[in-house]
C-alpha positions in Angstrom: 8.2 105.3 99.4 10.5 108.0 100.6 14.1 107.5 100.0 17.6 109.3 98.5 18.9 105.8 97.2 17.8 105.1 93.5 14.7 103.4 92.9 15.3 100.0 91.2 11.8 99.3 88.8 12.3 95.4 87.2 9.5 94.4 84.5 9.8 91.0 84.8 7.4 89.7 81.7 7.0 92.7 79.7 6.7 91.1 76.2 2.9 90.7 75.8 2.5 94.6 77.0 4.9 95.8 74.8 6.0 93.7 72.1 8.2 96.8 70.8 5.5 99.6 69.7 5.8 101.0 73.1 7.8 103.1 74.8 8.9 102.0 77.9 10.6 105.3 78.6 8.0 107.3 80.7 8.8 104.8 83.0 12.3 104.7 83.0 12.4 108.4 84.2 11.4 107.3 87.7 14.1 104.8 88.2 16.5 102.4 87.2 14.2 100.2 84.7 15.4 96.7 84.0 13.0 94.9 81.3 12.7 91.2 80.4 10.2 90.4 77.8 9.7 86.6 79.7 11.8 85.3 82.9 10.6 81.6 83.6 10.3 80.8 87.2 14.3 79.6 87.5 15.7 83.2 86.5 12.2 84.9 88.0 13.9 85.6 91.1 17.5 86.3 90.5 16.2 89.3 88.2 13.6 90.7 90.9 16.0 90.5 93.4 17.6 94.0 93.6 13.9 95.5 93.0 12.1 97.9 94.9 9.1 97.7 92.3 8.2 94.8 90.0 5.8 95.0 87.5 4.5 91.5 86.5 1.3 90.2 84.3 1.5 86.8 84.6 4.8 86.0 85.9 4.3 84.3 89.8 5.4 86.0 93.3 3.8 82.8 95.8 5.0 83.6 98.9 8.6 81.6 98.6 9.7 84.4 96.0 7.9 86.8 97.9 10.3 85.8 100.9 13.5 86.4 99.3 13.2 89.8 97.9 13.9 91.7 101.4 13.9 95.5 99.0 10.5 94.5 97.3 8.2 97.4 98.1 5.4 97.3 95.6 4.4 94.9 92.8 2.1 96.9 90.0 0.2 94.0 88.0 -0.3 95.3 84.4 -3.4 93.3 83.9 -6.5 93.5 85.9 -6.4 89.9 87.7 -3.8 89.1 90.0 -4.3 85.7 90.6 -0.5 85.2 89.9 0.4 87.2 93.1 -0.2 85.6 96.7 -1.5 89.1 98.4 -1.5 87.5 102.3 2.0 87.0 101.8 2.6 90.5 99.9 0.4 92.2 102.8 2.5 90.5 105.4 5.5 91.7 104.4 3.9 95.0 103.7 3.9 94.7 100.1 2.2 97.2 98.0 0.2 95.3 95.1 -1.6 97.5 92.5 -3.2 96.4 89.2 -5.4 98.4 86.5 -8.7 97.8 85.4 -11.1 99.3 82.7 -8.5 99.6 79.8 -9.8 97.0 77.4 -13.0 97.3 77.7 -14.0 98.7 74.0 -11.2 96.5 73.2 -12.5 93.6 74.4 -16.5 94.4 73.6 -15.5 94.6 69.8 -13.7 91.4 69.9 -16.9 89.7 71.1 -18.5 90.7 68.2 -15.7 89.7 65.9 -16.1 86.4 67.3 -20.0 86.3 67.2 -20.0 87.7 63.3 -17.7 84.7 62.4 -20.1 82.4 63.9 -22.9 84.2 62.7 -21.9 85.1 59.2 -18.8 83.1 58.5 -16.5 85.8 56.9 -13.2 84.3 57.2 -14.5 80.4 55.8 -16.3 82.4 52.9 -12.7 84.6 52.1 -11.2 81.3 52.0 -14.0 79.7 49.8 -13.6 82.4 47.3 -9.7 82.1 47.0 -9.7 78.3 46.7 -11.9 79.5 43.6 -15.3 78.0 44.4 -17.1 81.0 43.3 -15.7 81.1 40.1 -16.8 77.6 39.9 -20.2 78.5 41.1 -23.1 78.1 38.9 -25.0 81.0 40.9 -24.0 84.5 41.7 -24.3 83.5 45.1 -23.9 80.9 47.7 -22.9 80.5 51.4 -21.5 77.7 53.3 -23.6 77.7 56.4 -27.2 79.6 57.3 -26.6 83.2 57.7 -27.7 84.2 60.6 -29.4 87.8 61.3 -28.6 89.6 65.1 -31.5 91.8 65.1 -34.5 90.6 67.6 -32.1 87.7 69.0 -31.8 87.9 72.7 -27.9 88.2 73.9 -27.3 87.3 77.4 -24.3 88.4 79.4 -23.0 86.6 82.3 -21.5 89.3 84.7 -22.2 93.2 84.3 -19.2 95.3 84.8 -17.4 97.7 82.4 -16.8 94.9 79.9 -20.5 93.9 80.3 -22.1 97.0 80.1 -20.4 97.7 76.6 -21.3 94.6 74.9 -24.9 95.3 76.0 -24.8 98.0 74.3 -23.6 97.2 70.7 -25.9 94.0 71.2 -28.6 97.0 71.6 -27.3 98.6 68.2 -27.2 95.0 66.7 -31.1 95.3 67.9 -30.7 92.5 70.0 -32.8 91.9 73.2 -30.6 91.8 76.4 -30.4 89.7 79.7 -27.7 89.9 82.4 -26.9 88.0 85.3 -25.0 90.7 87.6 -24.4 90.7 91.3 -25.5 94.8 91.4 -28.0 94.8 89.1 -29.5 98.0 91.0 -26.3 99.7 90.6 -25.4 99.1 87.4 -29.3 99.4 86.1 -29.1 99.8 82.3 -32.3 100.9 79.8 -33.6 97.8 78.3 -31.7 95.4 79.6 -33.4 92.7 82.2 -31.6 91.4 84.6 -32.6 87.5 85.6 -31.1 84.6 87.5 -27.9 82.2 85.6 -30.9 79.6 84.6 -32.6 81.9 82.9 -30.2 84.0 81.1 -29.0 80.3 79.7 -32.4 78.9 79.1 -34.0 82.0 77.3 -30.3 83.7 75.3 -29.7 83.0 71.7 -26.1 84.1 72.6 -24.7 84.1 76.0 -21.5 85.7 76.2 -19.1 85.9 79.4 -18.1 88.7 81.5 -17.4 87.9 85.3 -14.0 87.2 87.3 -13.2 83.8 88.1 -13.7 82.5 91.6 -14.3 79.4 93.5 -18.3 79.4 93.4 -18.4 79.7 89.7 -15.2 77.5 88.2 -16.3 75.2 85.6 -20.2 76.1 86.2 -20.9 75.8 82.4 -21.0 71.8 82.2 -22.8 69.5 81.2 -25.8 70.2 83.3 -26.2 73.7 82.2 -25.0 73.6 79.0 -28.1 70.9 78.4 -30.8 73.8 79.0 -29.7 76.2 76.2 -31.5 76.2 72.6 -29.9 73.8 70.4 -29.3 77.2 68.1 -27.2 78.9 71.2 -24.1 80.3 70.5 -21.6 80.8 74.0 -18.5 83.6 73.9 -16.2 83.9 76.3 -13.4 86.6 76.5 -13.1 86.1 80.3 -11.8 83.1 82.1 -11.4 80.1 80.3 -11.9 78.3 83.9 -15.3 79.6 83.7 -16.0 76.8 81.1 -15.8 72.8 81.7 -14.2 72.2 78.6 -15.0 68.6 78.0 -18.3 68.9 78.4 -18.3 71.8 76.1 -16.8 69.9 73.7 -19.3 67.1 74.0 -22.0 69.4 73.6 -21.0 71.1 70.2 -19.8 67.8 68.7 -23.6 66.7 69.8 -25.3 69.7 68.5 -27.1 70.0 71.9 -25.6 73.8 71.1 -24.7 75.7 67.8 -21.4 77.1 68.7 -18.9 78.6 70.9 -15.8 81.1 70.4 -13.5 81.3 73.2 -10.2 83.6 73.6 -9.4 81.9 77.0 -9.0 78.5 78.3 -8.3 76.8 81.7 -4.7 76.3 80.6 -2.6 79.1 78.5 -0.8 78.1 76.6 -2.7 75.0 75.7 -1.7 71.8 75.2 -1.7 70.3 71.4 -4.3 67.8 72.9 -6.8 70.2 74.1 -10.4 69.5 73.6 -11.4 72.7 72.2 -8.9 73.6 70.0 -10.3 71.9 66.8 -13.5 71.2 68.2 -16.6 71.0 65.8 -18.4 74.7 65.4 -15.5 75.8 67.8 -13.6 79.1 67.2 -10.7 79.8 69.1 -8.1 83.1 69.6 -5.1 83.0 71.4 -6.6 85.0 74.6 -5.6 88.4 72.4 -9.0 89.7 73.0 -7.7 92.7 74.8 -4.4 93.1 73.2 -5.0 96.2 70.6 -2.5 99.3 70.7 -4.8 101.6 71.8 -5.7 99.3 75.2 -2.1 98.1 75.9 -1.0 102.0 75.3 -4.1 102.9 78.1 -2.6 99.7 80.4 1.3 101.1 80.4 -0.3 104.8 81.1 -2.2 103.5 84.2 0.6 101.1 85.4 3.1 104.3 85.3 0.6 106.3 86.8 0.7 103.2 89.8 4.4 103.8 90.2 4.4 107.2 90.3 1.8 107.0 92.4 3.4 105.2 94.9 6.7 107.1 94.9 4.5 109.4 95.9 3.2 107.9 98.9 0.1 108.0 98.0 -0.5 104.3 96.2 -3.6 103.9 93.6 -5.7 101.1 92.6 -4.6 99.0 95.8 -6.0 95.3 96.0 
């Protein structure tokens, strides 16, 4: 983008990047920034409308908003998915659409095990146990509220292999777990000790199956009632991916059967849920408010690379392109 004018940079939903330990000033030295912590679809456009770059995570540019921002030159996504953008209609307009990828992936990994340990070992329902006072009331030293259950020799399989993937493999290896993927490169992305097998498989023969693939139209709502019937009864299922990924009814129907042990989800289909959904209370059913990725260290690396996208294009030579 070559140009004497100033450079008008608009962050339309900002506030789940940076809820205020952030600096946004990096990127305010390569233009006039404007930041909104939310704009809601009636005030979306009014504020995008003098932009030349937009940085959005979730907010939506279909191709009717797309339409009426004749200076629009490049949209960065800070987020990896970009579902929220229509790309035709950005590419037909020669849009530039950029997003960043990799930065939560430790993040992300070690929140898959915070959510497995709860299941496994019940920290948090123990904690509370203790200050409601039933170990002082307790005739023995000890006592737990569920089967504790030990990692080592389980068999964790992960369902899609990339970045994310790959690191859960291997703390589940530290864990001294076993470990099956299901990976569209599994040449590629070969890893020591871990087999890679078909979906029915890694469901039938995983003691913990946890989720690591985008969403698309071949797999939406594959894990129903069908599949979910072939895993041990003692299966636990994670997901820190796409809560699409999941049919959540038949989830639920499943764990309030005992047809599996458990399930901890950070995502569902619909975000924010309603009060009503099916999961959120759901017997042997832990769930986080999709914050999975959200530490300091990965929303600090997600700013970095989504400045390093502006600059980038200023530049005229655009990075991370979808």
């Amino acid at each position: 983008m070559h140009q004497t004018s100033p450079v008008f940079i608009t962050v339309v939903d900002g506030y789940t990047l940076n809820p205020g330990d952030l600096d946004w000033q990096p990127l305010a030295k390569l233009g006039q920034l404007s930041v909104f912590d939310h704009s809601t679809r009636e005030v979306l456009l009014e504020r995008a409308r003098k932009a030349h770059i937009i940085l959005a995570n979730k907010a939506p540019f279909d191709a009717d908003i797309i339409r009426q921002l004749p200076q629009l030159r490049c949209i960065c996504v800070t987020a990896t998915g970009y579902n929220n953008i229509d790309i035709l209609a950005a590419r037909e307009r020669g849009i530039t659409v950029c997003n960043v990828t990799g930065y939560g992936t430790e993040t992300v990994a070690q929140h898959v095990f915070a959510l497995l340990l709860e299941l496994t070992n019940a920290v948090g329902r123990h904690h509370a146990s203790v200050r409601n006072g039933d170990w002082a009331r307790a005739r023995d030293f000890c006592y737990t509220l569920q089967p504790i259950i030990e990692l080592s020799g389980r068999t964790m399989g992960i369902y899609g292999f990339g970045r994310i993937g790959q690191q859960v493999a291997r703390i589940a290896q530290a864990f001294g777990m076993q470990v099956l993927a299901t990976h569209k490169h599994p040449q590629r992305d070969a890893m020591p000790q871990v087999q890679f097998v078909d979906v029915h498989t890694l469901f039938q023969q995983s003691d913990v199956i946890s989720l690591h693939a985008p969403l698309t139209p071949e797999n939406e709502r594959f894990i129903n009632a069908k599949l979910l019937a072939t895993m041990r009864p003692h299966a636990l299922l994670i997901n820190t991916a796409r809560g699409a990924l999941i049919h959540e009814t038949d989830l639920r129907q499943a764990l309030a059967s005992g047809q599996i042990a458990g399930a901890a989800l950070d995502v569902l289909a619909q975000e924010p849920p309603p009060p009503d959904h099916p999961l959120i209370g759901a017997p042997h059913c832990i769930v986080t408010p999709h914050n999975a990725w959200a530490s300091r260290a990965a929303r600090q690396r997600l700013l970095n690379e989504s400045i390093a996208n502006v600059q980038a294009f200023l530049n005229g030579q655009p990075r991370n392109v979808i």
